[in-house]
N, C-alpha and C positions, 0 to 999 in steps of 0.2 A: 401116650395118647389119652385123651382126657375125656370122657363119657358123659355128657349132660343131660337126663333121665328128671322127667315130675315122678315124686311116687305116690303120686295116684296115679298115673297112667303103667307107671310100676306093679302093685298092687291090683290094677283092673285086670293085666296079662296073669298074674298070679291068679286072681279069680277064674278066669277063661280057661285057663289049663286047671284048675281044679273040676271046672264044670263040666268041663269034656272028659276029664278022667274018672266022671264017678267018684271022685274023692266026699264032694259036698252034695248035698241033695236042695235044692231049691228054698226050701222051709226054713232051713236054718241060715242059710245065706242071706236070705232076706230080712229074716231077722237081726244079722250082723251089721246090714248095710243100716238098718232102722236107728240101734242101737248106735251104730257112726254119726247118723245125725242129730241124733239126740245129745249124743256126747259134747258134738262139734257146738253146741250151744250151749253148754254148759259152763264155767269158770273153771273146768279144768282145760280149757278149748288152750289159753296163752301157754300153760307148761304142758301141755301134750306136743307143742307147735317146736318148743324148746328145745325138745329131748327130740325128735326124729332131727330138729336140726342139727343138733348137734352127733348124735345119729350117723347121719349123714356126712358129716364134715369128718369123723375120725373116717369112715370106711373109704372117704377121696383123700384120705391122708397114707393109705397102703400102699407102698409100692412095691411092685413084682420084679 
């Protein structure tokens, strides 16, 4: 069976359960999410894009 998942909506449920757990505290979270956007306009935005893709494609390559 084959799971088709965005990982940012991946990632936001990771946040959520961080949030709830007390793991992260608000301050720094925010700062993370700032830092992603600044990132995502930068020239490292095409090989950052690369590498989760490719990312991605070995761990839909596992099979159980």
């Amino acid at each position: 069976m084959a799971l088709s998942i965005s990982s940012v909506l991946l990632l936001g449920i990771v946040v959520v359960v961080l949030f709830r757990g007390k793991s992260v505290k608000p301050g720094p979270a925010i700062a993370c999410v700032l830092f992603g956007f600044s990132l995502a306009s930068t020239s490292m935005a095409p090989s950052i894009n690369r590498f989760m893709t490719s990312m991605a494609d070995m761990i839909g390559q596992i099979r159980f």
